[in-house]
N, CA, C and O atoms as a CHARMM CRD file, in Angstrom:
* protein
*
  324
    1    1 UNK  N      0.84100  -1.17700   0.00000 PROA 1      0.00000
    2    1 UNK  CA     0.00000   0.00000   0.00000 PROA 1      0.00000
    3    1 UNK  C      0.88500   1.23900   0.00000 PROA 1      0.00000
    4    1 UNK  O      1.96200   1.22400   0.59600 PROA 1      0.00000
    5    2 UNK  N      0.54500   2.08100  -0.51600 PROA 2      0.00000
    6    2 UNK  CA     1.46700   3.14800  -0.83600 PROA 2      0.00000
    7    2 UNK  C      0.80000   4.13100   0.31300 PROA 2      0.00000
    8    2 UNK  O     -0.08100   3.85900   1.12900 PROA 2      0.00000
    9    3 UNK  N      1.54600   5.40800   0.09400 PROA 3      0.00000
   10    3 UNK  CA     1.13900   6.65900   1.09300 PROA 3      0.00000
   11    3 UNK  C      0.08900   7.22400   1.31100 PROA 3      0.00000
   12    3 UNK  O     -0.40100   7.63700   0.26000 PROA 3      0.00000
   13    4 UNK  N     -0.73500   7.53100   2.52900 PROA 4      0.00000
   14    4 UNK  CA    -1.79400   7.69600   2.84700 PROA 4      0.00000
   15    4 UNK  C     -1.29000   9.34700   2.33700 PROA 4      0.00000
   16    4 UNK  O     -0.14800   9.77100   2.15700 PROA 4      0.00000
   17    5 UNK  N     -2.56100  10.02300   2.19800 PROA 5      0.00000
   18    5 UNK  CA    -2.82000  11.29100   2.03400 PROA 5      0.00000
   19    5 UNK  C     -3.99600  12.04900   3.06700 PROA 5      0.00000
   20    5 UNK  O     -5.20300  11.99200   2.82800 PROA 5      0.00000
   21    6 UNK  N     -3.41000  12.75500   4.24300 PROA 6      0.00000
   22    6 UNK  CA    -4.04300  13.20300   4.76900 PROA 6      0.00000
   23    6 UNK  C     -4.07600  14.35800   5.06500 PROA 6      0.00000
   24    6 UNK  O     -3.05700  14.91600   5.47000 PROA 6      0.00000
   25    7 UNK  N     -5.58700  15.19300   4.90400 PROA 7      0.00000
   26    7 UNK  CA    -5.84300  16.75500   4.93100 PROA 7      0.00000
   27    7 UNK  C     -6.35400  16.80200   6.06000 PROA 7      0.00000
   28    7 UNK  O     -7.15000  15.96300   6.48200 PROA 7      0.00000
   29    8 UNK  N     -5.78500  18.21100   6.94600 PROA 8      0.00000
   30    8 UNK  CA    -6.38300  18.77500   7.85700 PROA 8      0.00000
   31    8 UNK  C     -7.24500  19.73600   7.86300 PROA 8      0.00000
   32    8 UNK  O     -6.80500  20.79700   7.42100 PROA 8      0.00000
   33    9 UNK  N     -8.39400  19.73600   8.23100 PROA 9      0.00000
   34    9 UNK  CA    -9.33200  20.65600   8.20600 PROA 9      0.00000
   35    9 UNK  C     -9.63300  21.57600   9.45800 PROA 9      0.00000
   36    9 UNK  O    -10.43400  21.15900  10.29500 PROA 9      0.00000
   37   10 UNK  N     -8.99700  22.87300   9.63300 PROA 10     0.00000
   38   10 UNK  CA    -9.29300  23.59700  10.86700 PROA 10     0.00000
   39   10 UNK  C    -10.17900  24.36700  10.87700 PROA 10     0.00000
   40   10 UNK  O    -10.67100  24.28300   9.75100 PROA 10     0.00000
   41   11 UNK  N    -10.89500  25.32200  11.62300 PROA 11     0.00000
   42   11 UNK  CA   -11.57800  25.96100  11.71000 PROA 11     0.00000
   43   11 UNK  C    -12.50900  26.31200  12.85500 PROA 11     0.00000
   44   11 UNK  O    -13.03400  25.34300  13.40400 PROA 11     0.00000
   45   12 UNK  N    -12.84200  27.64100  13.36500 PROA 12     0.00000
   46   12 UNK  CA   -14.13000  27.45300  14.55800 PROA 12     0.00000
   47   12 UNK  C    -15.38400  26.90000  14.45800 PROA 12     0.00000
   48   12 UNK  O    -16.18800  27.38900  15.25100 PROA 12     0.00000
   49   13 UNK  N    -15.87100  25.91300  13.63500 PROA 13     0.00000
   50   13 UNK  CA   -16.33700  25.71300  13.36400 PROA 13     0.00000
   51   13 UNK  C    -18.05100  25.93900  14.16200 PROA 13     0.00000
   52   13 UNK  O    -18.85200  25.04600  14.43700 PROA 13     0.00000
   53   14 UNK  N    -18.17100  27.14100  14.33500 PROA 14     0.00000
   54   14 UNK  CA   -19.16500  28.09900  14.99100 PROA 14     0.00000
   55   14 UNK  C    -20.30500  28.55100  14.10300 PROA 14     0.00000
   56   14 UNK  O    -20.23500  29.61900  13.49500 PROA 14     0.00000
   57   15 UNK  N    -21.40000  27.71300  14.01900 PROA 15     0.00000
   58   15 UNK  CA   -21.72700  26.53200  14.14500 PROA 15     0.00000
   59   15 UNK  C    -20.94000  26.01500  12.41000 PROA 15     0.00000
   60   15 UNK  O    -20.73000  26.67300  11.39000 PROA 15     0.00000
   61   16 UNK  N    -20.69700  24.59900  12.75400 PROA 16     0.00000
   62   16 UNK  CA   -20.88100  23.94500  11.40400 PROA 16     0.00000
   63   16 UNK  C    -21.62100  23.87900  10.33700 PROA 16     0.00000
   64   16 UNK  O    -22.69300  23.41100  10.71800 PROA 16     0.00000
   65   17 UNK  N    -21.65500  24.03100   9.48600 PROA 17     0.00000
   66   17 UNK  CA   -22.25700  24.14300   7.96200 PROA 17     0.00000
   67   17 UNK  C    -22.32800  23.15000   7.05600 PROA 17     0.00000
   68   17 UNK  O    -21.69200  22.10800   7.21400 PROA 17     0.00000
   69   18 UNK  N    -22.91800  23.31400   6.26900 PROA 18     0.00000
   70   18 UNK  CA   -23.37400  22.88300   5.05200 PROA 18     0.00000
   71   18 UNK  C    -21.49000  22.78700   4.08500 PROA 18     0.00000
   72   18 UNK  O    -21.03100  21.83500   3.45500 PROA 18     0.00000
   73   19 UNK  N    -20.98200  23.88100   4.30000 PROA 19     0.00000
   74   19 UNK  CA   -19.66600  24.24900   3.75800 PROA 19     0.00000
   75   19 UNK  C    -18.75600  23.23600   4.20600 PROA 19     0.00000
   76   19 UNK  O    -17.78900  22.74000   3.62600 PROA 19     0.00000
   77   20 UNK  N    -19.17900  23.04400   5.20500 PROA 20     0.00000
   78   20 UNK  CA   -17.67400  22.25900   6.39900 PROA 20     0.00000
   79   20 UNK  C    -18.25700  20.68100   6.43900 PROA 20     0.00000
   80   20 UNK  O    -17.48500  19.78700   6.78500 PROA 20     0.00000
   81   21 UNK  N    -19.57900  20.38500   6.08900 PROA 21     0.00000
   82   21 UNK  CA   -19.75800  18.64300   5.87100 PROA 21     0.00000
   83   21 UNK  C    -19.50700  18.85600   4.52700 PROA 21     0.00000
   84   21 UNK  O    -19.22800  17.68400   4.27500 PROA 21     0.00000
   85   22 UNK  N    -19.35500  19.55700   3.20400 PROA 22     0.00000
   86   22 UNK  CA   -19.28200  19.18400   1.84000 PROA 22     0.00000
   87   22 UNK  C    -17.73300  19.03700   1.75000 PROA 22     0.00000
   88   22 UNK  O    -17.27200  18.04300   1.18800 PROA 22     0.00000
   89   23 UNK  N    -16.82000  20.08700   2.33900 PROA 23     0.00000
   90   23 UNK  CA   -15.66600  19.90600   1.47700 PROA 23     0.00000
   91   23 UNK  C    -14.97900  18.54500   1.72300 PROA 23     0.00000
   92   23 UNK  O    -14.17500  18.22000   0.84900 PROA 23     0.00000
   93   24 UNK  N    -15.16300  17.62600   2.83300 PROA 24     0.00000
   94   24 UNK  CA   -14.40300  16.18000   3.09100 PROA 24     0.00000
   95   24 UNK  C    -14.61100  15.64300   2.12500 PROA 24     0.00000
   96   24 UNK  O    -13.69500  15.04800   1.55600 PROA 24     0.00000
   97   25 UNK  N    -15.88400  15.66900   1.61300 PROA 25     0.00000
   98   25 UNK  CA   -16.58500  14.94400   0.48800 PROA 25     0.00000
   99   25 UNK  C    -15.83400  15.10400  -0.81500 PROA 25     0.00000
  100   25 UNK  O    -15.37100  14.29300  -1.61700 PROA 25     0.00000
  101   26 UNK  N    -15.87100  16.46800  -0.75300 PROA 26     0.00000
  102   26 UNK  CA   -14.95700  16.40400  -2.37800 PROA 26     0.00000
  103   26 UNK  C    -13.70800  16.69400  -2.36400 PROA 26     0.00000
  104   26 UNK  O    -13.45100  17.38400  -3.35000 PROA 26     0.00000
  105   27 UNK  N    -12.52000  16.44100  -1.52200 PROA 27     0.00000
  106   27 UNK  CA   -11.49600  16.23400  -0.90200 PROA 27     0.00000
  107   27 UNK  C    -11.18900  14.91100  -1.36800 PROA 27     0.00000
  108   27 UNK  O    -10.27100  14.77600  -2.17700 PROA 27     0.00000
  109   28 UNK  N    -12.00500  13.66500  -0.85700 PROA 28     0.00000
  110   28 UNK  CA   -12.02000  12.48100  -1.05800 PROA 28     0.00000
  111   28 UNK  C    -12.42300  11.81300  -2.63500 PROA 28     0.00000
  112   28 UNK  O    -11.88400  11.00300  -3.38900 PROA 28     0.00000
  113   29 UNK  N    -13.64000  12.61400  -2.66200 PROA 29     0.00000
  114   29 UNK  CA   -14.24100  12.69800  -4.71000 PROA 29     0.00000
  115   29 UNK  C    -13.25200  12.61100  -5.54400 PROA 29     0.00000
  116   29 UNK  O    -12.90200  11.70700  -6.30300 PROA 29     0.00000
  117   30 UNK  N    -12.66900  14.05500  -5.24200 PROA 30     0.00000
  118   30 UNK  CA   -11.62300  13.90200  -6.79500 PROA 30     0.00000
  119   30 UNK  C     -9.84200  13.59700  -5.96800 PROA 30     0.00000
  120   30 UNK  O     -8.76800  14.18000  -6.11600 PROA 30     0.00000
  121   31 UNK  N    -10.09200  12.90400  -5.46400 PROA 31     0.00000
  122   31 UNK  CA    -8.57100  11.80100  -4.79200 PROA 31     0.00000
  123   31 UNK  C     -7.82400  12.90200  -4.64200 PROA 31     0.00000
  124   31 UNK  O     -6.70900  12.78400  -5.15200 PROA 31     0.00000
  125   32 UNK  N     -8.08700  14.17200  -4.00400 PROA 32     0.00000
  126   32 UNK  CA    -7.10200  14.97000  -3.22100 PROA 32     0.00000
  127   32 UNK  C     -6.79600  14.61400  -1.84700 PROA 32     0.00000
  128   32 UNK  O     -5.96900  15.38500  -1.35900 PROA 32     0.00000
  129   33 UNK  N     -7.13200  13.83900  -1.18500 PROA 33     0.00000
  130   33 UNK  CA    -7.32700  12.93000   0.01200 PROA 33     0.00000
  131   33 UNK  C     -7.15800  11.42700   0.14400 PROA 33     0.00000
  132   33 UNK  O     -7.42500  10.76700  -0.86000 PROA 33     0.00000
  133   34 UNK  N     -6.74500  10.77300   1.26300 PROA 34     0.00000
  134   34 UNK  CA    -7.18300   9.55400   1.31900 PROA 34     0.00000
  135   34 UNK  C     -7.78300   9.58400   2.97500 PROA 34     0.00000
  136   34 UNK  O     -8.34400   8.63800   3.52800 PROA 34     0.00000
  137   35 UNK  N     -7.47100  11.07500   3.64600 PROA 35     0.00000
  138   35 UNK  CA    -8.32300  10.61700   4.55500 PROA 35     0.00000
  139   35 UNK  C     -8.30200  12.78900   4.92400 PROA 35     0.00000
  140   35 UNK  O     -7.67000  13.71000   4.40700 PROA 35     0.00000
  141   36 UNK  N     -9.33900  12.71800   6.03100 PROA 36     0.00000
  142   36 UNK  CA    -9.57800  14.17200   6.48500 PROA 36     0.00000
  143   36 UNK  C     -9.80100  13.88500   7.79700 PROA 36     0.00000
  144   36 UNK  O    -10.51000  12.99400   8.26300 PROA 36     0.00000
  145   37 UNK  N     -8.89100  15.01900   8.57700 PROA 37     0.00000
  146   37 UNK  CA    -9.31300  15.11500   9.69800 PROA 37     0.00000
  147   37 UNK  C     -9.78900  16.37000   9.95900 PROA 37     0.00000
  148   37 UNK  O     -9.11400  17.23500   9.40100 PROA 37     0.00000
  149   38 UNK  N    -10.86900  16.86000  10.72100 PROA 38     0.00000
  150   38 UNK  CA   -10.98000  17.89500  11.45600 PROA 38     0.00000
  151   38 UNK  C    -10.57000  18.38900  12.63100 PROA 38     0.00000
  152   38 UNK  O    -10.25800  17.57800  13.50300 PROA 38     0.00000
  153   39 UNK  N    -10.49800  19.56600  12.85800 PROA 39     0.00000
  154   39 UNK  CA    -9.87000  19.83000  13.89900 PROA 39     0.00000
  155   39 UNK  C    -10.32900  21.41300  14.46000 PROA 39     0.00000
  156   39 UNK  O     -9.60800  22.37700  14.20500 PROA 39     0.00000
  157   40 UNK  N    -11.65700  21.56700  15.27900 PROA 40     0.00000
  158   40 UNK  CA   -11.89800  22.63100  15.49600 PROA 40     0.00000
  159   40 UNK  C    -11.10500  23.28400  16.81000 PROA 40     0.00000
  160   40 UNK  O    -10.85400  22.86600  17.94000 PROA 40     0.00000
  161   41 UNK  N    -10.76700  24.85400  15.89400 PROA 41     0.00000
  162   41 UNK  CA    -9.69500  25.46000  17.33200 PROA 41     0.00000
  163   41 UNK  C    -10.57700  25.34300  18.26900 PROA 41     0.00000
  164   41 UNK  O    -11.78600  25.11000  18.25400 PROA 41     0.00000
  165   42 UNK  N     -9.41200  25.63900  19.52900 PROA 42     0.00000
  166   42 UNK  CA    -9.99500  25.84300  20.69300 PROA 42     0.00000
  167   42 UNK  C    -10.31000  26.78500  21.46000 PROA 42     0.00000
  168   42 UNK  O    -11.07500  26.79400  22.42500 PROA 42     0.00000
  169   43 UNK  N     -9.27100  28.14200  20.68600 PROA 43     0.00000
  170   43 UNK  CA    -9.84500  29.60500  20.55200 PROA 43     0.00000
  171   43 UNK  C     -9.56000  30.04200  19.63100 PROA 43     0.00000
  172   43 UNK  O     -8.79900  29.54300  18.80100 PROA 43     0.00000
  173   44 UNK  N    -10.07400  31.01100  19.57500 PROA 44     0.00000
  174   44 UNK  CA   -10.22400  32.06200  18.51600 PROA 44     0.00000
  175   44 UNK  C     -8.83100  32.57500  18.00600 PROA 44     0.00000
  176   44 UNK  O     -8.24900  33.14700  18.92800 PROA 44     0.00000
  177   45 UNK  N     -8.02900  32.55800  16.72200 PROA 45     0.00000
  178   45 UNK  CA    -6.86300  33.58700  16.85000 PROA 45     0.00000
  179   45 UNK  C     -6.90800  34.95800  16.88800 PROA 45     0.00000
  180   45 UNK  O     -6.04700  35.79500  17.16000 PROA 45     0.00000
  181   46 UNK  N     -8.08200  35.04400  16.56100 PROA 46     0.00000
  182   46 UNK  CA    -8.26000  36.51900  17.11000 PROA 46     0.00000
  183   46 UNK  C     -8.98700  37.24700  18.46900 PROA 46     0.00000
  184   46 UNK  O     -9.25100  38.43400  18.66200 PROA 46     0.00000
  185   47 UNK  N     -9.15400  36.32400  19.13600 PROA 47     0.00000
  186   47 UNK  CA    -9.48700  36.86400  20.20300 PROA 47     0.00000
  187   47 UNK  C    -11.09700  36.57700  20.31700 PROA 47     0.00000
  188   47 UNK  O    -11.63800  36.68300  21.41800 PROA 47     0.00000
  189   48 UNK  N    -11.66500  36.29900  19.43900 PROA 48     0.00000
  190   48 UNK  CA   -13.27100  36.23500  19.05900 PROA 48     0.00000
  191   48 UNK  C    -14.22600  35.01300  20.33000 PROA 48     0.00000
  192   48 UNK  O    -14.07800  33.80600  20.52200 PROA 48     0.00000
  193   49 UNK  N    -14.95600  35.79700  20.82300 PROA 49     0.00000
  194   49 UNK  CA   -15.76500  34.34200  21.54900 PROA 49     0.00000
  195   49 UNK  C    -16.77200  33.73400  20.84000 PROA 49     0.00000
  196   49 UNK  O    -17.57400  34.26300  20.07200 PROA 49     0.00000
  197   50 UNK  N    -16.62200  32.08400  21.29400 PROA 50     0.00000
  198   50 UNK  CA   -16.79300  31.17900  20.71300 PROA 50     0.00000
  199   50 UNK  C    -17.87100  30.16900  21.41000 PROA 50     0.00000
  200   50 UNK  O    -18.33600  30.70800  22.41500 PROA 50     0.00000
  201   51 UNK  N    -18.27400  29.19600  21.23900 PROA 51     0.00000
  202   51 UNK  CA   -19.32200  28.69800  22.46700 PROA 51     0.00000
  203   51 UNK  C    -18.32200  27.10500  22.89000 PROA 51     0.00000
  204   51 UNK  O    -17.68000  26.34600  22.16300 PROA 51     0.00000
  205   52 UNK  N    -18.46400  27.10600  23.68700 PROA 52     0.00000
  206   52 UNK  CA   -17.45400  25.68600  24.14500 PROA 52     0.00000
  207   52 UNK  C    -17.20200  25.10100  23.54500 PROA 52     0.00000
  208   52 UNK  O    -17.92900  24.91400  22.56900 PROA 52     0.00000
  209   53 UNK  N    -15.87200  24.32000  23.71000 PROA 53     0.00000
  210   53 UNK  CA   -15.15700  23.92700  22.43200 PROA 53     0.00000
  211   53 UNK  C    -16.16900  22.40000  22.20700 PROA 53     0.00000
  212   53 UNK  O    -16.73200  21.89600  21.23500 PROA 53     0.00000
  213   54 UNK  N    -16.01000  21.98500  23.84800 PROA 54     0.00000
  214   54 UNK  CA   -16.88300  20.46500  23.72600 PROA 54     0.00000
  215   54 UNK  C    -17.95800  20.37200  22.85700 PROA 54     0.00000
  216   54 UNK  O    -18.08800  19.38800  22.12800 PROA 54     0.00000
  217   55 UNK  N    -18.92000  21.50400  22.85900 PROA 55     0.00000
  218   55 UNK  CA   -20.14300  21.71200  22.13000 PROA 55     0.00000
  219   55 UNK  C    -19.68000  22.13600  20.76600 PROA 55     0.00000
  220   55 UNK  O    -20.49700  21.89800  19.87600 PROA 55     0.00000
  221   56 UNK  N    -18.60500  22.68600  20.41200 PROA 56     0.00000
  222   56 UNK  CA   -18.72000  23.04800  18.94100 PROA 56     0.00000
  223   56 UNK  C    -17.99000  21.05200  18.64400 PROA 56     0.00000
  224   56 UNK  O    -18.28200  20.49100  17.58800 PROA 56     0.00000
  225   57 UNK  N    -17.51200  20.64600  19.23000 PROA 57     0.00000
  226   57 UNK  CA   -16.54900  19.51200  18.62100 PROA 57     0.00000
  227   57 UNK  C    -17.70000  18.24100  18.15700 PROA 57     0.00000
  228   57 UNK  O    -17.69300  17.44600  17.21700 PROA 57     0.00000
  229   58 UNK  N    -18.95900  18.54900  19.64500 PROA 58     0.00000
  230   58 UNK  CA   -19.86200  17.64700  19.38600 PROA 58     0.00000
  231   58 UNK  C    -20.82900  17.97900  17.65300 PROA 58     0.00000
  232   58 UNK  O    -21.13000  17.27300  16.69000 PROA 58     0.00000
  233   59 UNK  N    -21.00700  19.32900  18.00700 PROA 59     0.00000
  234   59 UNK  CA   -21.79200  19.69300  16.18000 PROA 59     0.00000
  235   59 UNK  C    -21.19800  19.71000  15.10900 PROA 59     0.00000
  236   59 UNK  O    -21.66100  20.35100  14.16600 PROA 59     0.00000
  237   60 UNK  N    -19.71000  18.81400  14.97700 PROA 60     0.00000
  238   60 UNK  CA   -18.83600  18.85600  14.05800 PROA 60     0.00000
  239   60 UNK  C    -18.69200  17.43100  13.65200 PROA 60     0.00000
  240   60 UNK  O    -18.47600  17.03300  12.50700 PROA 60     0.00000
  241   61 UNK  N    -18.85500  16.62600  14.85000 PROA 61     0.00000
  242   61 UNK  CA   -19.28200  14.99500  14.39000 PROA 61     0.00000
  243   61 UNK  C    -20.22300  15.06300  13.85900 PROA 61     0.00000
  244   61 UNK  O    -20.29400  14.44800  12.79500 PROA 61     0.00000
  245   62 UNK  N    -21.64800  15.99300  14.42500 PROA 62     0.00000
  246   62 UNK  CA   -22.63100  15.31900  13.59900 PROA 62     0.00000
  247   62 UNK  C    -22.88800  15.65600  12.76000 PROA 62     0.00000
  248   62 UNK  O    -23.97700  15.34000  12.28200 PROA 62     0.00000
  249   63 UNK  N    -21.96300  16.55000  12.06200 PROA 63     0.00000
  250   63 UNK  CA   -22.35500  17.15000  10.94800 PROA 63     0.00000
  251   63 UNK  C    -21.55000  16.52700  10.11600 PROA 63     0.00000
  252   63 UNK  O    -21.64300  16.60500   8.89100 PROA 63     0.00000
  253   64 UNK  N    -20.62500  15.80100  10.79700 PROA 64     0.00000
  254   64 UNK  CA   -19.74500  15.10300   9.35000 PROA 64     0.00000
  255   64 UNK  C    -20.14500  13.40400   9.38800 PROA 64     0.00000
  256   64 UNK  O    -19.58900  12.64900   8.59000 PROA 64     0.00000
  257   65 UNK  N    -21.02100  12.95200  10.25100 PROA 65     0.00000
  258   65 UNK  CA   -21.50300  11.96500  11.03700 PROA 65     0.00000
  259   65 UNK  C    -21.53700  10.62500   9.62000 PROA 65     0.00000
  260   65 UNK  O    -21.20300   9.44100   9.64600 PROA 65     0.00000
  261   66 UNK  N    -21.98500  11.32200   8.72000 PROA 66     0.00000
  262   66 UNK  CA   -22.18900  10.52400   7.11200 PROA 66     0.00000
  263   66 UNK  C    -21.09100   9.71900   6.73400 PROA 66     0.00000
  264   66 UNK  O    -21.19400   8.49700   6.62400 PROA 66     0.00000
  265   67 UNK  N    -19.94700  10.39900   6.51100 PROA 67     0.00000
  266   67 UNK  CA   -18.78300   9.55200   6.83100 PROA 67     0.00000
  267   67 UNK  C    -18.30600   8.82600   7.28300 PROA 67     0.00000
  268   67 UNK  O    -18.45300   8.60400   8.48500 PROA 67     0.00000
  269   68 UNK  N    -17.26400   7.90900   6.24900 PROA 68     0.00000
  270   68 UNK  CA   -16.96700   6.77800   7.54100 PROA 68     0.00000
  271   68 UNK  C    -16.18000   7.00000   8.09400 PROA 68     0.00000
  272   68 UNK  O    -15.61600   8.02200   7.70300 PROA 68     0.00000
  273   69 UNK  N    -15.45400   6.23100   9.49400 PROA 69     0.00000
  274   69 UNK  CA   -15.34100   6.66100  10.64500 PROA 69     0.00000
  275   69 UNK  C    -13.51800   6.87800  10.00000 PROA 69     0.00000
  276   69 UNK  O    -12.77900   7.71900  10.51000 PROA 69     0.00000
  277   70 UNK  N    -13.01500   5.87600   8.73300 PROA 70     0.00000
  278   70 UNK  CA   -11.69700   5.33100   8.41800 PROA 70     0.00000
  279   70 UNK  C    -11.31600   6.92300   7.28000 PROA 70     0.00000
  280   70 UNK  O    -10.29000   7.17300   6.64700 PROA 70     0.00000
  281   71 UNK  N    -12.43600   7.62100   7.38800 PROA 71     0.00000
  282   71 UNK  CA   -12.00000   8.31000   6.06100 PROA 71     0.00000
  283   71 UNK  C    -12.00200   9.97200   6.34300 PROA 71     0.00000
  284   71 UNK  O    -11.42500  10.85000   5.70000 PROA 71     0.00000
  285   72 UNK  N    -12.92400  10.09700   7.62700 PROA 72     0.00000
  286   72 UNK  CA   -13.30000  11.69700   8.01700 PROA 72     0.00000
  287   72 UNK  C    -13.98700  11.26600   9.55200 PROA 72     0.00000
  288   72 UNK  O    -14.96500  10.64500   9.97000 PROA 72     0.00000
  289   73 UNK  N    -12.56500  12.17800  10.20800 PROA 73     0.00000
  290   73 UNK  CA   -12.98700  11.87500  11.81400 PROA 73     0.00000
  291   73 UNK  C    -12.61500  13.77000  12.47500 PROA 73     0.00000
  292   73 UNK  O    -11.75400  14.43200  11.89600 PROA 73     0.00000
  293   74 UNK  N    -13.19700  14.20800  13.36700 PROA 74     0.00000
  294   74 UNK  CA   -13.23300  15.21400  13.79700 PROA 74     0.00000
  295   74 UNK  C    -11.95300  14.86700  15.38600 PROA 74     0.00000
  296   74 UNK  O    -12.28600  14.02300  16.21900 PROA 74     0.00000
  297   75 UNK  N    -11.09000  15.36200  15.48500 PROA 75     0.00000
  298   75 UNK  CA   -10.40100  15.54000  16.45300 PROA 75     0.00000
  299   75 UNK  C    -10.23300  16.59300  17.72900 PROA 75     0.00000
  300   75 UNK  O    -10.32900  17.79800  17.50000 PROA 75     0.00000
  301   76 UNK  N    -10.01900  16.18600  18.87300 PROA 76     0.00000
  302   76 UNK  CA   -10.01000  17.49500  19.79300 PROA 76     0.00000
  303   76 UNK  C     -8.69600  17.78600  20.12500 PROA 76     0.00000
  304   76 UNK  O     -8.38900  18.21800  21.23600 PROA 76     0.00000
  305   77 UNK  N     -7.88100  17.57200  19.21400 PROA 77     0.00000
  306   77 UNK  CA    -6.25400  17.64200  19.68200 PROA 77     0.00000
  307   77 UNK  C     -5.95000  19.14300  20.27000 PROA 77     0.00000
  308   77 UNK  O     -5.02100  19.23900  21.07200 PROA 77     0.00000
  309   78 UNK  N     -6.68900  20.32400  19.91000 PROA 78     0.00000
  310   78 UNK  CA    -6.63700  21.66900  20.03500 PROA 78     0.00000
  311   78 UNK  C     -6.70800  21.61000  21.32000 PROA 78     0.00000
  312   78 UNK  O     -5.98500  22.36400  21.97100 PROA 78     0.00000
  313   79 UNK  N     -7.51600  20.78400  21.92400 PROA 79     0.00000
  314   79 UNK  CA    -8.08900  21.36600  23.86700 PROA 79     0.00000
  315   79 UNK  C     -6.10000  20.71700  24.59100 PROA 79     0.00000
  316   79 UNK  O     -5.67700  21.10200  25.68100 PROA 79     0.00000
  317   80 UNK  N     -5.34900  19.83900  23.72900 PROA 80     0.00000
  318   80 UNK  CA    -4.26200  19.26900  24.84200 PROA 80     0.00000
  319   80 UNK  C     -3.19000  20.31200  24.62300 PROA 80     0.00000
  320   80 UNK  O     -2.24400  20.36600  25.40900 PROA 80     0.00000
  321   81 UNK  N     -3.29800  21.26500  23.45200 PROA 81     0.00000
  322   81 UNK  CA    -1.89400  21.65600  22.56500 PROA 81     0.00000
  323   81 UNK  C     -2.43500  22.96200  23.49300 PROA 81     0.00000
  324   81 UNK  O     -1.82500  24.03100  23.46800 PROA 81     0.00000
């Protein structure tokens, strides 16, 4: 098996969209991907308030929820870093 290809997807994702479940999709569509992770910050870089990270991380699974689990997974790596 050759090299995985994996895109990171950041963003506040405040609230999640329509925008932010499509692009994994066509990331993966036209083989710019072999896998996506998300990764919503945990603050703002600009200083901006945001609604808890737990709660934005939870409306970011379910918005990408369609996916399989091997191909587009939402991460909370932001809350340890």
């Amino acid at each position: 098996m050759g090299r995985r290809r994996l895109a990171v997807f950041g963003g506040s994702f405040n609230p999640p969209h329509v925008g932010h479940a499509l692009l994994p999709g066509y990331l993966l569509s036209q083989d710019l991907a072999d896998e996506v992770l998300v990764a919503p910050c945990y603050a703002h870089a600009l200083g901006k308030e945001l609604p808890a990270f737990e709660d934005r991380v939870a409306m970011t699974e379910l918005a990408l929820a369609n996916y399989p689990d091997d191909q587009v997974w939402v991460s909370a790596i932001e809350r340890d870093l």
